[in-house]
Z-matrix of the N, CA and C atoms (Angstrom, degrees):
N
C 1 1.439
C 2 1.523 1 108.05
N 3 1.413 2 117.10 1 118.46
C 4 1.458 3 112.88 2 159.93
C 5 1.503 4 108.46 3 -35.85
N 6 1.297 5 106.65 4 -179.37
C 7 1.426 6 151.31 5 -164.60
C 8 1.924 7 100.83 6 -108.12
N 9 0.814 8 102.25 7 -47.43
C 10 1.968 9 104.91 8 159.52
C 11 1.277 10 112.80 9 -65.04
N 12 1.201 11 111.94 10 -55.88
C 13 1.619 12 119.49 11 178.18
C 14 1.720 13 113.06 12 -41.92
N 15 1.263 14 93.94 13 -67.55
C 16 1.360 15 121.69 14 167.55
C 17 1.710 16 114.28 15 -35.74
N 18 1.274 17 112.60 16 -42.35
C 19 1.422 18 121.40 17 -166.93
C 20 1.697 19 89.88 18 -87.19
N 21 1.039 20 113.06 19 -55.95
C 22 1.955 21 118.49 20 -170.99
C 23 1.259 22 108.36 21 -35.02
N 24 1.796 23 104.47 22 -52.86
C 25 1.471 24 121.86 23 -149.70
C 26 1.809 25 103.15 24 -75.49
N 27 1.412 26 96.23 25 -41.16
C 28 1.774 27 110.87 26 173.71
C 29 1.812 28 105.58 27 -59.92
N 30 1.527 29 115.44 28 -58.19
C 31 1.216 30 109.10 29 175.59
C 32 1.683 31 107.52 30 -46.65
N 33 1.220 32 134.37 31 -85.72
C 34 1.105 33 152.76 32 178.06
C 35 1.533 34 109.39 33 -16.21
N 36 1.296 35 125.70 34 -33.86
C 37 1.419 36 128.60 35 -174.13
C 38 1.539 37 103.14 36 -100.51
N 39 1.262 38 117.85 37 -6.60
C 40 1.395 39 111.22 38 -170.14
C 41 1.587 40 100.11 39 -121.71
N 42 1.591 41 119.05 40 8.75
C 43 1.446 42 120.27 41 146.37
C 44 1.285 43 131.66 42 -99.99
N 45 1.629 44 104.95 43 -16.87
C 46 1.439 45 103.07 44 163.78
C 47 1.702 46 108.25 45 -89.15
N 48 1.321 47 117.52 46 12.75
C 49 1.773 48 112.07 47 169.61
C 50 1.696 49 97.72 48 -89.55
N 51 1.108 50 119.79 49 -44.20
C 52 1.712 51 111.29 50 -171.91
C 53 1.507 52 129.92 51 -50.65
N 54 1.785 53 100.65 52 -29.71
C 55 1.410 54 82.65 53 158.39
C 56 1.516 55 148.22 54 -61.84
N 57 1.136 56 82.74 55 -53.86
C 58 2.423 57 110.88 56 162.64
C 59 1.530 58 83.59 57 -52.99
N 60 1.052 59 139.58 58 -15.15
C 61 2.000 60 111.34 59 -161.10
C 62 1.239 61 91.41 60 -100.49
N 63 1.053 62 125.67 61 -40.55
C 64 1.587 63 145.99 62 -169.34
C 65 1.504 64 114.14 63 -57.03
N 66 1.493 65 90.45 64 -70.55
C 67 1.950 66 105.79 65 162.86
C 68 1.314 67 111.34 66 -38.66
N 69 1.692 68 102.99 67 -66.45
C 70 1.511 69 83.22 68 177.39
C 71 1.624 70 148.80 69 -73.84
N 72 1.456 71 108.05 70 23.67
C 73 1.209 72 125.73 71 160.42
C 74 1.270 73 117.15 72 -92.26
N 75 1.444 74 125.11 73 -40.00
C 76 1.672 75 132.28 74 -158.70
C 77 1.601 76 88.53 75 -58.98
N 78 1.261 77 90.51 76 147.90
C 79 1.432 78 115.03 77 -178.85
C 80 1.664 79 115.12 78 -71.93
N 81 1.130 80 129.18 79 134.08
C 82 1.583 81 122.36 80 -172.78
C 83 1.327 82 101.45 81 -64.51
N 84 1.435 83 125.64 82 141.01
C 85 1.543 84 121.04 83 175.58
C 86 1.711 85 85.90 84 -96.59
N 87 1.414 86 97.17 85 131.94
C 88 1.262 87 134.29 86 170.85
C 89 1.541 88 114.18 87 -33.48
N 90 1.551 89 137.47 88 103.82
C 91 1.545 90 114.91 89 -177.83
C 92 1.293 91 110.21 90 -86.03
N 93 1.298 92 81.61 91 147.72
C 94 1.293 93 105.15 92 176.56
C 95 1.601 94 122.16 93 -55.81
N 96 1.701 95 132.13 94 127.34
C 97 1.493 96 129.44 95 166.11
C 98 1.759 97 114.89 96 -55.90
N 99 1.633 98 104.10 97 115.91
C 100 1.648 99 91.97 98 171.28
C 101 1.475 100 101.97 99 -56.33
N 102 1.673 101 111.79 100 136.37
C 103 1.241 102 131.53 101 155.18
C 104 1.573 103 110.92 102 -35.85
N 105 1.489 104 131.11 103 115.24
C 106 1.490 105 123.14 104 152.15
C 107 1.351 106 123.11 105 -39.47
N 108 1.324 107 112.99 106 147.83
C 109 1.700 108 104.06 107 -154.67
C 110 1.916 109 78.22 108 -94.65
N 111 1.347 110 143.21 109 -13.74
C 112 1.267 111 123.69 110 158.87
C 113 1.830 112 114.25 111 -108.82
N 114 1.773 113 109.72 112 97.01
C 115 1.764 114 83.13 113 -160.39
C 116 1.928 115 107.62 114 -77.07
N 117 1.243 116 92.20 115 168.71
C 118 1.320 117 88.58 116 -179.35
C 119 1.475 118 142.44 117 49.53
N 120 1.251 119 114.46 118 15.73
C 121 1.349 120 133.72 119 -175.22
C 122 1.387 121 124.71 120 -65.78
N 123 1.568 122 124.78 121 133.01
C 124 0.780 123 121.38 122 -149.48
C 125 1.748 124 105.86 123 -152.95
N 126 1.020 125 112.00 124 124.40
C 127 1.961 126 135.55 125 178.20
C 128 1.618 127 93.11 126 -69.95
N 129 1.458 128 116.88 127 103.86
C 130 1.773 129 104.78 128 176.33
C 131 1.866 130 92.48 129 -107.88
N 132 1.267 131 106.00 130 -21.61
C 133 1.506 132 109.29 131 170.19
C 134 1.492 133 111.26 132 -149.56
N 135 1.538 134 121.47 133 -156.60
C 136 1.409 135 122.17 134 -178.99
C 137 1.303 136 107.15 135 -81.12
N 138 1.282 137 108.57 136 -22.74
C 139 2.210 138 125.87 137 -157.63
C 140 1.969 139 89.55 138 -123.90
N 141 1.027 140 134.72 139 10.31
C 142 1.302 141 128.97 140 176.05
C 143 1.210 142 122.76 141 -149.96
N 144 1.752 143 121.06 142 100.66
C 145 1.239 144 121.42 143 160.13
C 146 1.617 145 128.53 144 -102.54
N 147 1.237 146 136.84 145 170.20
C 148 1.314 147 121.66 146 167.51
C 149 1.995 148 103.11 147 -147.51
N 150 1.275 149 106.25 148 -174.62
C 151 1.524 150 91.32 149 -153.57
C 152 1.285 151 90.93 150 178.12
N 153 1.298 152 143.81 151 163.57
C 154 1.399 153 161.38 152 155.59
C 155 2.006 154 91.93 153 -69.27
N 156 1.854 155 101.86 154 178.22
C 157 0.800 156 112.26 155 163.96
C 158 1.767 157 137.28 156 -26.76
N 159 1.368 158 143.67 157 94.63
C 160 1.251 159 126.34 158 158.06
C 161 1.354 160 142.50 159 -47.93
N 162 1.045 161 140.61 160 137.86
C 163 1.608 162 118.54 161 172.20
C 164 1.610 163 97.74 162 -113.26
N 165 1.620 164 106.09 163 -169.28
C 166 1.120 165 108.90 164 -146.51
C 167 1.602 166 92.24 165 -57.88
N 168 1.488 167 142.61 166 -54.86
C 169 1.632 168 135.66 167 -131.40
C 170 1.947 169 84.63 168 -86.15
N 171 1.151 170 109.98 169 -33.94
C 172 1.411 171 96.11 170 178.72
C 173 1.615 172 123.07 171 -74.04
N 174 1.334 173 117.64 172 -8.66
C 175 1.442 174 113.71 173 167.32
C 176 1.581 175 97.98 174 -81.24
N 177 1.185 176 133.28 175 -21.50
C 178 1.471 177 121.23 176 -170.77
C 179 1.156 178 95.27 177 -84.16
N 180 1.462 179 124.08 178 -38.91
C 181 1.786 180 116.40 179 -174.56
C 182 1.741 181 89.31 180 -65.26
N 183 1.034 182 126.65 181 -46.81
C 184 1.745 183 101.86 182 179.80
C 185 1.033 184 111.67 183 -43.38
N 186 1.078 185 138.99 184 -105.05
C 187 1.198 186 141.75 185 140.91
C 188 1.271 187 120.40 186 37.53
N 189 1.430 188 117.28 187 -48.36
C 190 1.443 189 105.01 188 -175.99
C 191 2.048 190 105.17 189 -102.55
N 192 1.581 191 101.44 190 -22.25
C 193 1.141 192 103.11 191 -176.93
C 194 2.526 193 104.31 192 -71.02
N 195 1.171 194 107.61 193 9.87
C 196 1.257 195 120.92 194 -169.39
C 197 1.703 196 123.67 195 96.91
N 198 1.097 197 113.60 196 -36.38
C 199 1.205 198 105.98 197 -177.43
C 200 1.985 199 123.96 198 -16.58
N 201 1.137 200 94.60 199 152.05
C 202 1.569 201 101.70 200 -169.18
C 203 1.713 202 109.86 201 -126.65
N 204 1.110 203 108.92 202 -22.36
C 205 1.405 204 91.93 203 173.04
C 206 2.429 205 97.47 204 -163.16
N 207 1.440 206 95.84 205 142.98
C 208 1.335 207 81.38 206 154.71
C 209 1.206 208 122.47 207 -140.73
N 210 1.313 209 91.80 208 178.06
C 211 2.035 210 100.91 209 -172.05
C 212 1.669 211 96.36 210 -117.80
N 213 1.630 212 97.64 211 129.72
C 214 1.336 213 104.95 212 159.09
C 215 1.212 214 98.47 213 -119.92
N 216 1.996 215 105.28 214 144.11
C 217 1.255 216 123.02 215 -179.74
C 218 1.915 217 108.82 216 -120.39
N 219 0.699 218 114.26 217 47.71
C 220 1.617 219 139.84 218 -154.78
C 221 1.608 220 104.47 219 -120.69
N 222 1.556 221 127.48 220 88.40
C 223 1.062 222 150.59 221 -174.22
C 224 2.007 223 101.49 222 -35.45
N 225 1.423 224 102.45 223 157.64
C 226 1.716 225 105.15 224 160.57
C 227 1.968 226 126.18 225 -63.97
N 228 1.182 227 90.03 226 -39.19
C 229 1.752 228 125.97 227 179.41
C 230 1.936 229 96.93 228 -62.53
N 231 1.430 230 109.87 229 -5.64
C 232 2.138 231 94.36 230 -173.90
C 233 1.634 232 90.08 231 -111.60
N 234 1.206 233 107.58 232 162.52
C 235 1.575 234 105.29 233 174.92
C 236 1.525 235 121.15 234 -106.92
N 237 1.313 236 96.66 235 125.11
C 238 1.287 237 117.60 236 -162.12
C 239 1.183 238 131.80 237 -177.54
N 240 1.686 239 139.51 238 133.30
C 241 0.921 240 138.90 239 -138.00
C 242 1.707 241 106.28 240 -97.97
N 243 1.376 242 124.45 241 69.17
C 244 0.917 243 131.31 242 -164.67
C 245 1.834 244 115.67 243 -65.27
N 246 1.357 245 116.20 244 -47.08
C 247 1.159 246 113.01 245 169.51
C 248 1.768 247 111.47 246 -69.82
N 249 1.448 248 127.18 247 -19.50
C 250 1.340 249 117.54 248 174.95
C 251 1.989 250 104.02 249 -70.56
N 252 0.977 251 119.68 250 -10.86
C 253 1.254 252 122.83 251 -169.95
C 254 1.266 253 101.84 252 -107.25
N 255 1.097 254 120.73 253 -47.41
C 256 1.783 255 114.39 254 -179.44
C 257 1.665 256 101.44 255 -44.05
N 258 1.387 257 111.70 256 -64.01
C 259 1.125 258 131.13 257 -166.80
C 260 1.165 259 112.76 258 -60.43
N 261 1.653 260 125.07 259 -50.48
C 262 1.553 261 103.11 260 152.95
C 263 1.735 262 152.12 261 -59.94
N 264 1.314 263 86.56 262 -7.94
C 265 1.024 264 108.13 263 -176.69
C 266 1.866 265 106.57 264 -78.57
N 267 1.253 266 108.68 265 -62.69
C 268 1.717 267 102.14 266 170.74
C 269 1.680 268 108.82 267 -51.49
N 270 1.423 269 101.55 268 -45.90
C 271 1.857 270 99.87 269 -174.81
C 272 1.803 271 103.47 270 -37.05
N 273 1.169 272 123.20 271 -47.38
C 274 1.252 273 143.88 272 164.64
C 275 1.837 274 136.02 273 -26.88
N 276 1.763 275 78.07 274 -42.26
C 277 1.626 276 98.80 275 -173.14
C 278 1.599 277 112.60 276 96.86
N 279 1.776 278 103.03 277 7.03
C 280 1.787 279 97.06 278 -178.83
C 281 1.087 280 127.11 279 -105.72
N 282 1.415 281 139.69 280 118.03
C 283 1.084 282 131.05 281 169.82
C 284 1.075 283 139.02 282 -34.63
N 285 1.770 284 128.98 283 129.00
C 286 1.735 285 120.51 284 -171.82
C 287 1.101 286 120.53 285 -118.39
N 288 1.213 287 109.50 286 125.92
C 289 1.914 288 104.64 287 165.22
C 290 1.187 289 109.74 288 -132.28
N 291 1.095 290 108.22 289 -170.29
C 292 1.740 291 118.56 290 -145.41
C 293 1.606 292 92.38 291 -157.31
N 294 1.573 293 100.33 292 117.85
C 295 1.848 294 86.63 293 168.72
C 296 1.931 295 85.44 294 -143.20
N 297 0.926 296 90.14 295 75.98
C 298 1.939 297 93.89 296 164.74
C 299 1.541 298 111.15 297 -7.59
N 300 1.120 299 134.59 298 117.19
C 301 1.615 300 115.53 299 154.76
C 302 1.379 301 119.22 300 -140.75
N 303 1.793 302 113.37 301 121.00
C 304 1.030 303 123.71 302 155.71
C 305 1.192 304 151.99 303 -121.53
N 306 1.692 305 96.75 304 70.80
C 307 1.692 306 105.33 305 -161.81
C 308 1.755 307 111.43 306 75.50
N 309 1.193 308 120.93 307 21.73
C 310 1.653 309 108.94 308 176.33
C 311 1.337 310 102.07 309 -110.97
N 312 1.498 311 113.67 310 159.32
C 313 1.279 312 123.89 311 -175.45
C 314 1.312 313 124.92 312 -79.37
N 315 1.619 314 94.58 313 -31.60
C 316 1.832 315 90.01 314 173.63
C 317 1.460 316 113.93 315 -103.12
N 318 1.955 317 114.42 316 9.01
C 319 1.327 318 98.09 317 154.69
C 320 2.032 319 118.90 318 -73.28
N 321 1.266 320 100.22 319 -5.70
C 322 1.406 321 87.24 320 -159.27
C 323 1.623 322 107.43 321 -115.99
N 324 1.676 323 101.06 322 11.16
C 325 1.490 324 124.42 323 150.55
C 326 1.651 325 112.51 324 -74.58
N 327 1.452 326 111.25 325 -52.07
C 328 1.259 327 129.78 326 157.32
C 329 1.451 328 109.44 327 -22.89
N 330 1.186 329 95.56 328 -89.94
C 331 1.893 330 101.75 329 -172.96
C 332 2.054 331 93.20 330 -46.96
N 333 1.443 332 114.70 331 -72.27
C 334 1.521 333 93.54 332 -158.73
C 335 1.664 334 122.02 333 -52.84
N 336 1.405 335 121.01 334 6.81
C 337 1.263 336 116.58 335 -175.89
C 338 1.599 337 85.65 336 -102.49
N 339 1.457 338 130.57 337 -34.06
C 340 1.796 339 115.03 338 177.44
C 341 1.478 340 102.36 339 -65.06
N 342 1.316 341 121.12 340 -51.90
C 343 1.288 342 107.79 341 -163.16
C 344 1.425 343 119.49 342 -57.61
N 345 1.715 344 122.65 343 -39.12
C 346 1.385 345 118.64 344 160.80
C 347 1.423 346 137.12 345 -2.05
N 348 2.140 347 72.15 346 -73.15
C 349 1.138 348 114.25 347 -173.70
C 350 1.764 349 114.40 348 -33.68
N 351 1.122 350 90.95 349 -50.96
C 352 1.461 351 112.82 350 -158.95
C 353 1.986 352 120.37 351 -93.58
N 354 1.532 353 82.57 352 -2.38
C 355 1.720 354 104.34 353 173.04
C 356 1.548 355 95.79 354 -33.16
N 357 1.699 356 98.80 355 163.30
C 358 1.358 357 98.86 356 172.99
C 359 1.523 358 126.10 357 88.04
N 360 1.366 359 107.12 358 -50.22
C 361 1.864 360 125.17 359 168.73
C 362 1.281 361 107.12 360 -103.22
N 363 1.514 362 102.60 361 149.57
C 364 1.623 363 129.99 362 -175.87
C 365 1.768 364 86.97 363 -66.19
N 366 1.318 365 119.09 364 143.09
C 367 1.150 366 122.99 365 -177.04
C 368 2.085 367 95.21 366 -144.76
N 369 1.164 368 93.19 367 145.59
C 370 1.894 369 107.21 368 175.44
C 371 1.526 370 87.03 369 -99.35
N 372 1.235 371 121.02 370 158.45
C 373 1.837 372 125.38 371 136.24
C 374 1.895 373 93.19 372 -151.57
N 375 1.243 374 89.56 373 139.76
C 376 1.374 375 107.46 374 -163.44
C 377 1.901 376 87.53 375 -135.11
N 378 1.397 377 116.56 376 161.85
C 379 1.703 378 170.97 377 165.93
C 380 1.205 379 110.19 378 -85.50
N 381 1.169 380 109.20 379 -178.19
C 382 1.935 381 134.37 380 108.18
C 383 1.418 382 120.15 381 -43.73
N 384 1.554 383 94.24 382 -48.28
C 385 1.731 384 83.68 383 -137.67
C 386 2.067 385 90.75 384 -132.36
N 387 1.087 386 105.91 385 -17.87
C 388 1.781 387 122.43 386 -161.49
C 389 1.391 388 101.24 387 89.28
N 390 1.154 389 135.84 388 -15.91
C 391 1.655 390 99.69 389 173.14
C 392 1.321 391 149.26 390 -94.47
N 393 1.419 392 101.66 391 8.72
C 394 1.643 393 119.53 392 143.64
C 395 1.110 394 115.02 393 -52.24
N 396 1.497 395 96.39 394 -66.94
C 397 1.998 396 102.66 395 178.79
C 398 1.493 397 115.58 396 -50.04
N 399 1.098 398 138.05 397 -17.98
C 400 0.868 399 150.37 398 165.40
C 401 1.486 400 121.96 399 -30.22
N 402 1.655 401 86.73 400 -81.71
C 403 1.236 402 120.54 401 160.67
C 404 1.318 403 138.71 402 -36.70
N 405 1.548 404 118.06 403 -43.04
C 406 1.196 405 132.86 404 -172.08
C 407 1.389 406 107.19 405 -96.37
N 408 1.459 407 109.08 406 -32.31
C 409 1.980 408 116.65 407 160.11
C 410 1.605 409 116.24 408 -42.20
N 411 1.687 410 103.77 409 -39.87
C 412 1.647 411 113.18 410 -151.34
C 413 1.800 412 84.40 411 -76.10
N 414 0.888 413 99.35 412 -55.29
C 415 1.543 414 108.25 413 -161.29
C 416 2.303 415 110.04 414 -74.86
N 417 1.135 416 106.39 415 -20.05
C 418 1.280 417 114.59 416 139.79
C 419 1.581 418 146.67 417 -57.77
N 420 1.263 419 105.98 418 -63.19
C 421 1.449 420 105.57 419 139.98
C 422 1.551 421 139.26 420 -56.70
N 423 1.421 422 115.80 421 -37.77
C 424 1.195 423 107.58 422 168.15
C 425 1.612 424 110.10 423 -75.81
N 426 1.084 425 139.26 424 -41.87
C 427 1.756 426 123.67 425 -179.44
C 428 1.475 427 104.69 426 -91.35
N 429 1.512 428 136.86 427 -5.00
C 430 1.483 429 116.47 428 -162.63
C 431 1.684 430 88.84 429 -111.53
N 432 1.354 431 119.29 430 -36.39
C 433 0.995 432 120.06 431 -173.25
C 434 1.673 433 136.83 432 -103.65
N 435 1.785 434 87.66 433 -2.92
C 436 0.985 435 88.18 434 -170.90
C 437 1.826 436 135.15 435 81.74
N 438 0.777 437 120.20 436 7.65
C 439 1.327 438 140.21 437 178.34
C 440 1.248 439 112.17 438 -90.25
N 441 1.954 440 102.30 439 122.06
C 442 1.677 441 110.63 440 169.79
C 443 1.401 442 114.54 441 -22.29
N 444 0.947 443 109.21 442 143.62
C 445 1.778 444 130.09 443 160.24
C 446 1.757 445 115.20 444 -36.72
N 447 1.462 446 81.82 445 -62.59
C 448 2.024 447 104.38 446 169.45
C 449 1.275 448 96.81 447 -45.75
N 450 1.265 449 111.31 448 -81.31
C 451 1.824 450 112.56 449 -146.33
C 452 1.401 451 90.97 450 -71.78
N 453 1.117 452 121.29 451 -28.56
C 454 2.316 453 109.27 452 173.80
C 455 1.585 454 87.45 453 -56.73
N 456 0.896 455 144.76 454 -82.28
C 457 1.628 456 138.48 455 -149.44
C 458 1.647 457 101.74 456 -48.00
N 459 1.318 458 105.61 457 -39.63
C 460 2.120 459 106.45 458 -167.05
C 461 1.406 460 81.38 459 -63.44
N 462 1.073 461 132.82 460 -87.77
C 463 1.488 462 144.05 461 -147.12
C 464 1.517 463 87.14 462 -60.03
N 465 1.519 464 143.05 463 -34.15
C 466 1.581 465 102.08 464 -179.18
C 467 1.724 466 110.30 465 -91.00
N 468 1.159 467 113.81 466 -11.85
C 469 1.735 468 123.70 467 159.22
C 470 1.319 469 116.11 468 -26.90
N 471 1.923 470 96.54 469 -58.87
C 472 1.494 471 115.21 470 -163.75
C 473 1.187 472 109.02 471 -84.04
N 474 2.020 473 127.89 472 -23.70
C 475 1.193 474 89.58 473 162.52
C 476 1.650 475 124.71 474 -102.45
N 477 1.295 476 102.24 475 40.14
C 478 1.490 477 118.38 476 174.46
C 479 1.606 478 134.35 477 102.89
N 480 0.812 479 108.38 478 40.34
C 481 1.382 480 148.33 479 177.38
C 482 1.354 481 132.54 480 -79.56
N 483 2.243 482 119.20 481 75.82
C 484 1.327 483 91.64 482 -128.47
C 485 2.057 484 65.57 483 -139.50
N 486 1.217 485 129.47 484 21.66
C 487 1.415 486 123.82 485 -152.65
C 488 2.041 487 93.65 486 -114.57
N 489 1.418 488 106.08 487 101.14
C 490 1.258 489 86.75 488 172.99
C 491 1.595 490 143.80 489 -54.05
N 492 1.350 491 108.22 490 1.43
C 493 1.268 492 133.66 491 -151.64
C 494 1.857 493 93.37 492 -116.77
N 495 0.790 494 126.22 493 -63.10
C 496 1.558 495 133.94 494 155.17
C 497 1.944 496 112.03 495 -33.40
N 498 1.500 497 93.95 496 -66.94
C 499 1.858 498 95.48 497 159.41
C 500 1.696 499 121.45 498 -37.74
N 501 1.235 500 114.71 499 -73.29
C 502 1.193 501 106.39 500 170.67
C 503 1.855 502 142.06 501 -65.95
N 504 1.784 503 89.67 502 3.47
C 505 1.439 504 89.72 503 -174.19
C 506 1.410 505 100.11 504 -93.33
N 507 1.833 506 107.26 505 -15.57
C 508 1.516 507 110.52 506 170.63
C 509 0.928 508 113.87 507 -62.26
N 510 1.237 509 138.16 508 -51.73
C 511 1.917 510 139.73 509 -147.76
C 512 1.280 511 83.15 510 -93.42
N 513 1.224 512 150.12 511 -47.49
C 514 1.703 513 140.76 512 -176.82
C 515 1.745 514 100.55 513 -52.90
N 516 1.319 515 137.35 514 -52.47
C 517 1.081 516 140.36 515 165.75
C 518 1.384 517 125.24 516 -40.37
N 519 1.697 518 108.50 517 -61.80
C 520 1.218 519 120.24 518 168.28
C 521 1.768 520 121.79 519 -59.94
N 522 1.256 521 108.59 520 -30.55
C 523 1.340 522 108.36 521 171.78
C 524 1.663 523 119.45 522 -64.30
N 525 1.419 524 113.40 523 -52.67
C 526 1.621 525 141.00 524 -170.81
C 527 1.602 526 94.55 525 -64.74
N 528 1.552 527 122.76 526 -15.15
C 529 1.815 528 118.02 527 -161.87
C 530 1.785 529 110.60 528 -131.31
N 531 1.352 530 108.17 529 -2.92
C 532 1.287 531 91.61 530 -157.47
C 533 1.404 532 89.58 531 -109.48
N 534 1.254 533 112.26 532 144.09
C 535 1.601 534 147.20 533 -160.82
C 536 1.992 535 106.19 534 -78.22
């Protein structure tokens, strides 16, 4: 073999090494946490949980943990398979409702006249994220139940309740309603 040859064959082997050399520098992209199939879920009583989005194994853990009916308050406008969930949800044996909420006052009159409603039974109400639910907890407890102002904010904190803007649309509510 020439001395060119020689040089080609060396170049040539030491450009197909840079890729593999390369790779093995790039930085690992970080994996991703599987999503909890209930996120953020949360025991606010024996008959009341709330939670971000479910997917399918977490509507069955409702379901199996007792629950009897849930409420999603999770607008048309978010993406999400709302009729795949309705529908699993009866497949289930659970009751569904739907009370849209985006920051309006008589959606969240709405919800406290379902939730009443529904006193008595283990009930889900789920988000996105819990901090709608949050929201609509704080201001539930404080006019349905009667519950300090204070402890309405702890209990809508806890079930996720983190939007200063949501905070104050509660106590504006609670102020304008409470007896």
């Amino acid at each position: 073999m020439t001395n060119s040859r020689k040089i080609l064959s060396l170049v040539a082997l030491v450009l197909l090494m840079i890729p593999a050399a390369l790779q093995a520098q790039a930085p690992e992209k970080p994996q991703e946490k599987p999503k909890p199939p209930l996120p953020n879920y949360v025991e606010l009583s024996a008959l009341l949980g709330t939670g971000g989005q479910p997917d399918e194994a977490g509507m069955k853990q409702l379901a199996e943990k007792g629950y009897k009916s849930i409420i999603n308050i999770r607008t048309s406008g978010e993406k999400f398979d709302l009729v795949g969930e309705e529908k699993q949800a009866l497949q289930l044996g659970l009751r569904y409702y739907m009370v849209p909420f985006s920051s309006q006052e008589e959606q969240a009159l709405a919800f406290n006249t379902l939730l009443s409603a529904l006193k008595g039974e283990k009930v889900f109400v789920h988000c996105g994220s819990g901090n709608r639910v949050g929201s609509l907890m704080m201001i539930y407890f404080a006019l349905m139940e009667g519950m300090p102002l204070d402890k309405a904010e702890q209990e809508a904190r806890k079930a996720g309740l983190r939007s200063p803007q949501l905070l104050d649309f509660s106590k504006q509510v609670i102020e304008r309603h409470k007896k």
